[in-house]
KOLGU-4560 file (N, C-alpha, C; in nm, 3 decimals, padded with zeros to 5 digits):
<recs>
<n_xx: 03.200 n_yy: 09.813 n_zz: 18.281 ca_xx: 03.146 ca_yy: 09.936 ca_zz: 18.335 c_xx: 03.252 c_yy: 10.046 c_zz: 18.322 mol: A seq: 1 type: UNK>
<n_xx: 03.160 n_yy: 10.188 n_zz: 18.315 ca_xx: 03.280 ca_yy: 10.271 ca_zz: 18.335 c_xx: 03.312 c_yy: 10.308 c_zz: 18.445 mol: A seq: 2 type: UNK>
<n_xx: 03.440 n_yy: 10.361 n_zz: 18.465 ca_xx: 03.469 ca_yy: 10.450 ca_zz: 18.614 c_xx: 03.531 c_yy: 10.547 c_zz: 18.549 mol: A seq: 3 type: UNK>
<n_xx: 03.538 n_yy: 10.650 n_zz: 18.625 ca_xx: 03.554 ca_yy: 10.816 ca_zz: 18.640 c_xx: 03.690 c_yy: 10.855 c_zz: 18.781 mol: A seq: 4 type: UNK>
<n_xx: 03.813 n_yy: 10.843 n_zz: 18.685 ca_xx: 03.854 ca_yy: 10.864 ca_zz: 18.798 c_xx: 03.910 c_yy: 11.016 c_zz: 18.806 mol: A seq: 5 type: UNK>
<n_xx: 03.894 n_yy: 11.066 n_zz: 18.910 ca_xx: 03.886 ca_yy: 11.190 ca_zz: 18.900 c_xx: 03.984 c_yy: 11.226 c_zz: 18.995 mol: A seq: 6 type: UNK>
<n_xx: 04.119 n_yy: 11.314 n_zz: 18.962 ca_xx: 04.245 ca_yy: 11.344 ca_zz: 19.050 c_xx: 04.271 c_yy: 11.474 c_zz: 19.058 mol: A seq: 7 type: UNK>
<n_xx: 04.339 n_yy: 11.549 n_zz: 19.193 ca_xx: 04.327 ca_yy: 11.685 ca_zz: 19.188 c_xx: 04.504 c_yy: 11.669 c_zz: 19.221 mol: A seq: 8 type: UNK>
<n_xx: 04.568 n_yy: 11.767 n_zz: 19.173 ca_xx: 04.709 ca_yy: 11.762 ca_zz: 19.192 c_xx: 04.696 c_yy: 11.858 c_zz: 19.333 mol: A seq: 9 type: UNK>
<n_xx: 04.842 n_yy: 11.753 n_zz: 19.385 ca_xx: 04.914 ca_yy: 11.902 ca_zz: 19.481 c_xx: 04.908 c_yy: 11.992 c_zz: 19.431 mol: A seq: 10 type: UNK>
<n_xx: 04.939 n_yy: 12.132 n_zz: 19.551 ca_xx: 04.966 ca_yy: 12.246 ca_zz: 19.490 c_xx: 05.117 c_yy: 12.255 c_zz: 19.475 mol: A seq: 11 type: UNK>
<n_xx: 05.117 n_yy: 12.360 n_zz: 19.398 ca_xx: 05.284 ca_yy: 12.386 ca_zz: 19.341 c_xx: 05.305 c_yy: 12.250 c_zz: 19.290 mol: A seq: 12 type: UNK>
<n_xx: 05.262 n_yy: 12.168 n_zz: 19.173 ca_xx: 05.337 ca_yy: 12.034 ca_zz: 19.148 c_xx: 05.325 c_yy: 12.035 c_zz: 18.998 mol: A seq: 13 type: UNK>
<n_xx: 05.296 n_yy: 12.140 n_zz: 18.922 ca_xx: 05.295 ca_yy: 12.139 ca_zz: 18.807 c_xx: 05.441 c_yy: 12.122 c_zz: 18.737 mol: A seq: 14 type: UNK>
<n_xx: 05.535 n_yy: 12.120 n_zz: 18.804 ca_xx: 05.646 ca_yy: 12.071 ca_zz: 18.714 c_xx: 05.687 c_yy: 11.943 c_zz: 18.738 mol: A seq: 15 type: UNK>
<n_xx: 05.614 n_yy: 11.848 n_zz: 18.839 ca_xx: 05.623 ca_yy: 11.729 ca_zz: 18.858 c_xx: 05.541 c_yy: 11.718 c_zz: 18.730 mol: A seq: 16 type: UNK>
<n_xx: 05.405 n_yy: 11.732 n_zz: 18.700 ca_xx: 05.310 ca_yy: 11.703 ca_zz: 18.610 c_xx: 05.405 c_yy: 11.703 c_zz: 18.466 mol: A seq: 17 type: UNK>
<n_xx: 05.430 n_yy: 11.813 n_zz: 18.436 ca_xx: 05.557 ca_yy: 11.866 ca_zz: 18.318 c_xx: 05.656 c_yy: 11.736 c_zz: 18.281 mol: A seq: 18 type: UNK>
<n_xx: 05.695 n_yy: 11.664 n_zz: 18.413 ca_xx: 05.793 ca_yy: 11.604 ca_zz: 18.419 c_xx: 05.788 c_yy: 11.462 c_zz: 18.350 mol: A seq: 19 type: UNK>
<n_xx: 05.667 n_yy: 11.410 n_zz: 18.429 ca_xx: 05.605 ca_yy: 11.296 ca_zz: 18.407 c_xx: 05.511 c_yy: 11.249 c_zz: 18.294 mol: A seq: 20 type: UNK>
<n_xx: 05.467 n_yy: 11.405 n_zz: 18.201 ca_xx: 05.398 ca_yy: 11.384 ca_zz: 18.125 c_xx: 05.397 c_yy: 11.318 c_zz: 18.009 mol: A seq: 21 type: UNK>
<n_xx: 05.575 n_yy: 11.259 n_zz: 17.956 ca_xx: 05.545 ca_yy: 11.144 ca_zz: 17.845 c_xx: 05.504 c_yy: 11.022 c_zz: 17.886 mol: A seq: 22 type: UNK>
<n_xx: 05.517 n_yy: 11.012 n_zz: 18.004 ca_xx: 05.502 ca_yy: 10.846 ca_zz: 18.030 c_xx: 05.385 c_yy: 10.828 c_zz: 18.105 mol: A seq: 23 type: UNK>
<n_xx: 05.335 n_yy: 10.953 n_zz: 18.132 ca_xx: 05.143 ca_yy: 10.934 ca_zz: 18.163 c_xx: 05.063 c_yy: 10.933 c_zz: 18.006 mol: A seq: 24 type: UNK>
<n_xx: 05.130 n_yy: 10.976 n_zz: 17.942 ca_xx: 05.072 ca_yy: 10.994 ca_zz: 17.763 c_xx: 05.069 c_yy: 10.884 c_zz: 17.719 mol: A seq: 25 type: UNK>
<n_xx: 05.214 n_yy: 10.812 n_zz: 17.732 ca_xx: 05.248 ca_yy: 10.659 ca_zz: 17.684 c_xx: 05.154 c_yy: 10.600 c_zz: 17.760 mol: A seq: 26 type: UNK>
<n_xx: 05.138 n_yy: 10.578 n_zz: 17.889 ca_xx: 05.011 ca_yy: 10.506 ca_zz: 17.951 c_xx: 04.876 c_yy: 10.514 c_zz: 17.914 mol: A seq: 27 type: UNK>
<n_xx: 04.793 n_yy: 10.631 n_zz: 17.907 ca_xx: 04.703 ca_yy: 10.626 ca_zz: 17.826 c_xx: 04.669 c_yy: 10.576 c_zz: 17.728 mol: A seq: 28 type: UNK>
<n_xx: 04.795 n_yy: 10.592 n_zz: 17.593 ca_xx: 04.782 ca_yy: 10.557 ca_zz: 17.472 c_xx: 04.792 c_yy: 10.372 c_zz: 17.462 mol: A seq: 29 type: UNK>
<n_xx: 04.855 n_yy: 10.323 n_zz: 17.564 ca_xx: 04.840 ca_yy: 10.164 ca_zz: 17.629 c_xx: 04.708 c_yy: 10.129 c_zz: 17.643 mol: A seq: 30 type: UNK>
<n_xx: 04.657 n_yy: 10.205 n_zz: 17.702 ca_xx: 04.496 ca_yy: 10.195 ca_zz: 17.770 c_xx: 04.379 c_yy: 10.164 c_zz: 17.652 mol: A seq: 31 type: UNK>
<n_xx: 04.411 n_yy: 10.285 n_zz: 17.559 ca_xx: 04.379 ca_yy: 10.311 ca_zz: 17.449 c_xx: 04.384 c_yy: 10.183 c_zz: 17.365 mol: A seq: 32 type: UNK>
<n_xx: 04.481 n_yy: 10.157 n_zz: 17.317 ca_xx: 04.512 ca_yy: 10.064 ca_zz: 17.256 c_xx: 04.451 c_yy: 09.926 c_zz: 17.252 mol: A seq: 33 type: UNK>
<n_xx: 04.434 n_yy: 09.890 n_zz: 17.417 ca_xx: 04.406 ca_yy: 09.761 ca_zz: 17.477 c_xx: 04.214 c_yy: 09.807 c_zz: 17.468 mol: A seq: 34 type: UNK>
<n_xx: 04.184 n_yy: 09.951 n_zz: 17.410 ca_xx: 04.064 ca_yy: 09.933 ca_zz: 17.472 c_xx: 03.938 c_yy: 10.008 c_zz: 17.610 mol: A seq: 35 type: UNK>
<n_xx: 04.069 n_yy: 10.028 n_zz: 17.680 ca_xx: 04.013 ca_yy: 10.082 ca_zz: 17.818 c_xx: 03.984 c_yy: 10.187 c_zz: 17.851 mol: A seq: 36 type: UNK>
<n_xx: 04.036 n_yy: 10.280 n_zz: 17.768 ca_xx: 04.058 ca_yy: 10.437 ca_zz: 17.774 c_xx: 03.952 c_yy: 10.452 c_zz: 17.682 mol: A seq: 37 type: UNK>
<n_xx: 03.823 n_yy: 10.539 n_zz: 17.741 ca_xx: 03.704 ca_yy: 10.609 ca_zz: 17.708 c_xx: 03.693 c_yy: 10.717 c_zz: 17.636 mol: A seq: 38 type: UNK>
<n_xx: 03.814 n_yy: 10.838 n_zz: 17.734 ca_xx: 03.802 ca_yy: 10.932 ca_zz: 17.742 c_xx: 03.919 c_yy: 11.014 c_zz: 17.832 mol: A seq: 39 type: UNK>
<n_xx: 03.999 n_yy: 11.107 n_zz: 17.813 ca_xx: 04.076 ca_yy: 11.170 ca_zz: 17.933 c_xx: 04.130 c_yy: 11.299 c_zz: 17.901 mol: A seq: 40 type: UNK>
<n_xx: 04.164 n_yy: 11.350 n_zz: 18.007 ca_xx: 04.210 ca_yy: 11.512 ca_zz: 17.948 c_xx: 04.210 c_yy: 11.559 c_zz: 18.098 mol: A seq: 41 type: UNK>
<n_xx: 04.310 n_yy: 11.684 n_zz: 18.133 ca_xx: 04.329 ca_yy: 11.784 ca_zz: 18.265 c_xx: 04.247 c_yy: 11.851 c_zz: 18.271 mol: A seq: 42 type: UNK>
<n_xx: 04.202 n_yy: 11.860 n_zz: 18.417 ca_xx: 04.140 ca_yy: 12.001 ca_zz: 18.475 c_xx: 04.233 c_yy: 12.080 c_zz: 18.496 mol: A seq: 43 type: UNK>
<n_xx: 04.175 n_yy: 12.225 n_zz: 18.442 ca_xx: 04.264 ca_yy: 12.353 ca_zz: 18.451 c_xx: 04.245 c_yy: 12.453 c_zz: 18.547 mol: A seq: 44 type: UNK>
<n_xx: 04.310 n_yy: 12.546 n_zz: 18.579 ca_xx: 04.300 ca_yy: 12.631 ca_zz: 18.706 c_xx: 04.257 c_yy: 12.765 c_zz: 18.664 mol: A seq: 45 type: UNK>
<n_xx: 04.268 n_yy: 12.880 n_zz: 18.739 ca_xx: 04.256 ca_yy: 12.979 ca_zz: 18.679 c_xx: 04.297 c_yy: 13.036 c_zz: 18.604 mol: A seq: 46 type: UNK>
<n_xx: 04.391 n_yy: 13.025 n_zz: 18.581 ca_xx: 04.552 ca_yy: 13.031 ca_zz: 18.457 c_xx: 04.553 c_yy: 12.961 c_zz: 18.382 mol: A seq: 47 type: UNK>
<n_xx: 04.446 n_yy: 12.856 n_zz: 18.365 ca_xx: 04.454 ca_yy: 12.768 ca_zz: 18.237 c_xx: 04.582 c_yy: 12.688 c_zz: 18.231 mol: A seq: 48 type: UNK>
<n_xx: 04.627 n_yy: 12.624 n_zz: 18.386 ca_xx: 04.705 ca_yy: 12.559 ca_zz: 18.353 c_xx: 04.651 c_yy: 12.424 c_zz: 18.404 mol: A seq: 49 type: UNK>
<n_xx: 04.748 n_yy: 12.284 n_zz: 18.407 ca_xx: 04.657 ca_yy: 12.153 ca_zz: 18.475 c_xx: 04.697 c_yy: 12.167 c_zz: 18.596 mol: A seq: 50 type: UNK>
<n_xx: 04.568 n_yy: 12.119 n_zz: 18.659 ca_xx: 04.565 ca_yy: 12.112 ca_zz: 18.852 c_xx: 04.525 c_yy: 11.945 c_zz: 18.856 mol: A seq: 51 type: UNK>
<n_xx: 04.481 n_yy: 11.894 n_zz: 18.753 ca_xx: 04.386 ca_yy: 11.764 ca_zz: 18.789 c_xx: 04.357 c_yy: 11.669 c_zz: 18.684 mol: A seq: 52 type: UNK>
<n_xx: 04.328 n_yy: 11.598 n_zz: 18.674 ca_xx: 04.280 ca_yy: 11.462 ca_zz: 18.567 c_xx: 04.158 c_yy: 11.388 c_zz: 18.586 mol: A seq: 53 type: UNK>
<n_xx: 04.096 n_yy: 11.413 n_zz: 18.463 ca_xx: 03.961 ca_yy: 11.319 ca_zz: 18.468 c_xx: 03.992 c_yy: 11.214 c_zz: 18.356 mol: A seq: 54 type: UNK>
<n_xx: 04.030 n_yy: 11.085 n_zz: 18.402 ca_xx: 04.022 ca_yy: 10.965 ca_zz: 18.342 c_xx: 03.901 c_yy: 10.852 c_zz: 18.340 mol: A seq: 55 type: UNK>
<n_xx: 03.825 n_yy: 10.854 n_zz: 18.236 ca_xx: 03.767 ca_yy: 10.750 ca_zz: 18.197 c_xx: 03.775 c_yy: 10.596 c_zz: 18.156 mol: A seq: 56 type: UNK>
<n_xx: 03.790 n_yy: 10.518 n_zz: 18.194 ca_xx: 03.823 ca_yy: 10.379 ca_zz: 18.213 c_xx: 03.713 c_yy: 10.285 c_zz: 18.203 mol: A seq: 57 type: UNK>
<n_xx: 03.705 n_yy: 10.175 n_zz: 18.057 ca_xx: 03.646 ca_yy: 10.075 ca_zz: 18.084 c_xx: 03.713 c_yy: 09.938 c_zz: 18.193 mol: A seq: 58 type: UNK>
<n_xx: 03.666 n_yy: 09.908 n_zz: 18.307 ca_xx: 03.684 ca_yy: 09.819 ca_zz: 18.404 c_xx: 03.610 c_yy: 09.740 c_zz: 18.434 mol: A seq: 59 type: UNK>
<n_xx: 03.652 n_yy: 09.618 n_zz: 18.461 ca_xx: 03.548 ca_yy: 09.506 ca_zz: 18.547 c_xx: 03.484 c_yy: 09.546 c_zz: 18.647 mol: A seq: 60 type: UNK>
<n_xx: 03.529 n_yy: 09.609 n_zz: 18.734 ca_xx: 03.502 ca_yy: 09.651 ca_zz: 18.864 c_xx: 03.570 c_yy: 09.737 c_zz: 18.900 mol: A seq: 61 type: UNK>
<n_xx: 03.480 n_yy: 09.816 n_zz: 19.077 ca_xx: 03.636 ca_yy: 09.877 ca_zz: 19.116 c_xx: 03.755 c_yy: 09.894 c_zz: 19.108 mol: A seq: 62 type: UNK>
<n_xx: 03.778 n_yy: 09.804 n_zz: 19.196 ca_xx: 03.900 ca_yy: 09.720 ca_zz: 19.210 c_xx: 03.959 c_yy: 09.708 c_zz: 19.067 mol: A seq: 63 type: UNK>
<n_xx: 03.948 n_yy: 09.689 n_zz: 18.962 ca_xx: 04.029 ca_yy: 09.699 ca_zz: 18.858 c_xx: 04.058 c_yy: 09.803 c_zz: 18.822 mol: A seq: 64 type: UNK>
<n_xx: 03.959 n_yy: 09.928 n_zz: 18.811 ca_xx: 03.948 ca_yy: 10.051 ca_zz: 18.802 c_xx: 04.045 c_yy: 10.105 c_zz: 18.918 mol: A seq: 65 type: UNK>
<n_xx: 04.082 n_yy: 10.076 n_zz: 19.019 ca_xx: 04.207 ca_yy: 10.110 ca_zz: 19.118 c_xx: 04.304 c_yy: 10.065 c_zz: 19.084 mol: A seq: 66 type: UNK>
<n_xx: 04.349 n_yy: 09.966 n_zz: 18.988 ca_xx: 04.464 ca_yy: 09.933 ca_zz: 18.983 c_xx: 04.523 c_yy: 10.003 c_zz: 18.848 mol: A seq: 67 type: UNK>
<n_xx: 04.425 n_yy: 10.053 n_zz: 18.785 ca_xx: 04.453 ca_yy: 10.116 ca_zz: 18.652 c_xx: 04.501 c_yy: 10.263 c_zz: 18.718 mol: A seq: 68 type: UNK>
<n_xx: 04.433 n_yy: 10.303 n_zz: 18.801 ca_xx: 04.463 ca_yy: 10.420 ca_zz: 18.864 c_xx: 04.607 c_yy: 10.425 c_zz: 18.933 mol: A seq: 69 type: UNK>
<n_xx: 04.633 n_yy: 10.288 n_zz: 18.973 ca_xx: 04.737 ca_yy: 10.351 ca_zz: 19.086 c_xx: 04.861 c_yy: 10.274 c_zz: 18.975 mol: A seq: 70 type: UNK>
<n_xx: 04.822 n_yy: 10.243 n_zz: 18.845 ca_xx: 04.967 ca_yy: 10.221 ca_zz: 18.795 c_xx: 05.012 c_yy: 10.340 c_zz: 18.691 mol: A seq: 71 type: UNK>
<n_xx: 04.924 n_yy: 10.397 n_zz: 18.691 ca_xx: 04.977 ca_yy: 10.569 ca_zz: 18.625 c_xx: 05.054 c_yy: 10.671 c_zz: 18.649 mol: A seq: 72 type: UNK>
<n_xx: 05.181 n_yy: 10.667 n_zz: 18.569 ca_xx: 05.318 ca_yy: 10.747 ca_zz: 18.640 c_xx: 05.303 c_yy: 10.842 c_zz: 18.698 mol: A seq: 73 type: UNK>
<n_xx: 05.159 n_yy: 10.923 n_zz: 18.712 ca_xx: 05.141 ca_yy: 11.053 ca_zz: 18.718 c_xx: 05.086 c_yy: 10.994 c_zz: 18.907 mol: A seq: 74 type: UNK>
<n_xx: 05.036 n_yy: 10.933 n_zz: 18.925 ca_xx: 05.001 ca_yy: 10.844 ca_zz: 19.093 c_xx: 05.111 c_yy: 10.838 c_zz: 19.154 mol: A seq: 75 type: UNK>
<n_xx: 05.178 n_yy: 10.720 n_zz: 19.029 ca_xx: 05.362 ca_yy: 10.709 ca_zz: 19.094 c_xx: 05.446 c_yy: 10.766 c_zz: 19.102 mol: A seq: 76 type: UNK>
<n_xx: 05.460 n_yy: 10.890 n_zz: 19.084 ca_xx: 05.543 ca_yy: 11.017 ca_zz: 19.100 c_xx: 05.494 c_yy: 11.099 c_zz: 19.235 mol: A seq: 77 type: UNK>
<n_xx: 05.384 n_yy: 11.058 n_zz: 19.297 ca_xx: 05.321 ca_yy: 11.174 ca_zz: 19.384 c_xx: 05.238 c_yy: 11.260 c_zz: 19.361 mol: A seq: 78 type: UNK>
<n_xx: 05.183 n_yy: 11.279 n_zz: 19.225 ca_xx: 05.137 ca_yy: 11.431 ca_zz: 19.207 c_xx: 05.042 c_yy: 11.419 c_zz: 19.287 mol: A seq: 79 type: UNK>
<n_xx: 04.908 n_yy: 11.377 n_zz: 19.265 ca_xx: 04.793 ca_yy: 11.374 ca_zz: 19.341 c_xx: 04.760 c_yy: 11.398 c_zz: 19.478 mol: A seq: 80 type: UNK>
<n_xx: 04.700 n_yy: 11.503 n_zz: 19.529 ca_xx: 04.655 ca_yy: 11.531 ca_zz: 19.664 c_xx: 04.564 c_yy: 11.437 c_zz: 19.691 mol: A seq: 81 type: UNK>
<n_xx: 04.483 n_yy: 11.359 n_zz: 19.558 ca_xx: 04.368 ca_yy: 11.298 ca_zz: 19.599 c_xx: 04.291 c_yy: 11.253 c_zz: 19.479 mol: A seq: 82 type: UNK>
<n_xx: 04.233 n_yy: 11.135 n_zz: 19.529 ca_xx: 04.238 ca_yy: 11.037 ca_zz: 19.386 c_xx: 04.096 c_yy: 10.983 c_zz: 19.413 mol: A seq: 83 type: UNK>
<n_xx: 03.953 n_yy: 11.003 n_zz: 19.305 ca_xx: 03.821 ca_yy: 10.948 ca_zz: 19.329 c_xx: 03.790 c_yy: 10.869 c_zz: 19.200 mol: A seq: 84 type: UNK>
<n_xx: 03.757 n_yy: 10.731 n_zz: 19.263 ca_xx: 03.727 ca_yy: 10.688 ca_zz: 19.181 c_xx: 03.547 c_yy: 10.635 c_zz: 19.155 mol: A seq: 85 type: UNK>
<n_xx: 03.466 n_yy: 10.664 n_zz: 19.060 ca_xx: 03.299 ca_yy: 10.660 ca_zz: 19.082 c_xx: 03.306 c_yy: 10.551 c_zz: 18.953 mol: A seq: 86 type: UNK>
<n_xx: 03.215 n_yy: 10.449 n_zz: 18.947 ca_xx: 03.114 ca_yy: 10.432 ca_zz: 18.805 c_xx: 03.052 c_yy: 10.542 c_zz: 18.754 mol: A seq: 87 type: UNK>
<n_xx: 03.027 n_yy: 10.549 n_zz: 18.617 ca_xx: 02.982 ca_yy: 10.656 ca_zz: 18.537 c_xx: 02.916 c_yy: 10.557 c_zz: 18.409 mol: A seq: 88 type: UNK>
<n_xx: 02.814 n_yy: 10.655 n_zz: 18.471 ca_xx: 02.701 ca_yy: 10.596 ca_zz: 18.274 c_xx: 02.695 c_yy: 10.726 c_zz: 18.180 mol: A seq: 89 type: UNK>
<n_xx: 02.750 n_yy: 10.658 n_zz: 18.078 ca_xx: 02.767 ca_yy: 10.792 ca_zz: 17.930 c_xx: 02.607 c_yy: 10.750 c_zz: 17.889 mol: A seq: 90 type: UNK>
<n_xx: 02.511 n_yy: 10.863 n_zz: 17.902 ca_xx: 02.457 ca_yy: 10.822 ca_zz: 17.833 c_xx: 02.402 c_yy: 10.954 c_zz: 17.735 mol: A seq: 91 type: UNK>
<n_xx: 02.469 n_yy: 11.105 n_zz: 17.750 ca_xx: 02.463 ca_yy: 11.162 ca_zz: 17.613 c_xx: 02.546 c_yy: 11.185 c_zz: 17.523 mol: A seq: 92 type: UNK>
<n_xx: 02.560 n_yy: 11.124 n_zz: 17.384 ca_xx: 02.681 ca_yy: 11.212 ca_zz: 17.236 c_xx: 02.796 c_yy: 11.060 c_zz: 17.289 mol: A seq: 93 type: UNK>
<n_xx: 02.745 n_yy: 10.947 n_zz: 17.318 ca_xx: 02.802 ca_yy: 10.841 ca_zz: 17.326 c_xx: 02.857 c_yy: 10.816 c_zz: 17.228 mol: A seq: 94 type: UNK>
<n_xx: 03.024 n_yy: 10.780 n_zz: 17.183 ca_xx: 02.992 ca_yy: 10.768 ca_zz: 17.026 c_xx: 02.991 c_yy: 10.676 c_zz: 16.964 mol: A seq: 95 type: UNK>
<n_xx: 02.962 n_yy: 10.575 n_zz: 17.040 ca_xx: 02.879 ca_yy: 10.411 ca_zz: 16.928 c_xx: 02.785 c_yy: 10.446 c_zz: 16.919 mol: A seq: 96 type: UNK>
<n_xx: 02.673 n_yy: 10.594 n_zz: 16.927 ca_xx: 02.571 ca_yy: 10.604 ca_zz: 16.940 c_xx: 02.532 c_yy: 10.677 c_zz: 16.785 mol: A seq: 97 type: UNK>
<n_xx: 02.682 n_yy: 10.741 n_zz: 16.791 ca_xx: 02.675 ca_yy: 10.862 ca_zz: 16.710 c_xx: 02.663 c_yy: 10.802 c_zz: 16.518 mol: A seq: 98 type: UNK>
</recs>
């Protein structure tokens, strides 16, 4: 299944984000690799800068889908004010569809 995990940064923490950002890249591209990674990319603010992260994750379950979440340097650094994690069905411009 998929999950949607969806993270909003502290405020003022964009140079934590800055900081941490090769080894949240390297994590993804892990994810990727193995498979798990759907889909991902920042939410931006009014300034077009990142405030947030929407990560897509193939998971067994929740619970797996939380542990993918909370081992992401960008979790383990602090940034996040707040961290949601939902199931999500792709079902338009899927691209095994395409």
């Amino acid at each position: 299944m998929i999950f949607a995990i969806i993270c909003q940064d502290k405020p003022g923490h964009l140079q934590v984000r800055l900081d941490a950002r090769p080894d949240h890249v390297a994590y993804l591209n892990g994810l990727n690799e193995k498979g798990a990674l759907k889909f991902a990319g920042p939410f931006l603010d009014e300034n077009e800068k990142p405030c947030g992260s929407l990560v897509a994750v193939e998971a067994a379950d929740k619970a797996a889908a939380e542990v993918i979440a909370a081992a992401d340097p960008y979790a383990q650094v602090g940034l996040f004010a707040s961290v949601e994690i939902r199931p999500w069905n792709w079902v338009f411009n899927k691209p095994e569809n395409a």
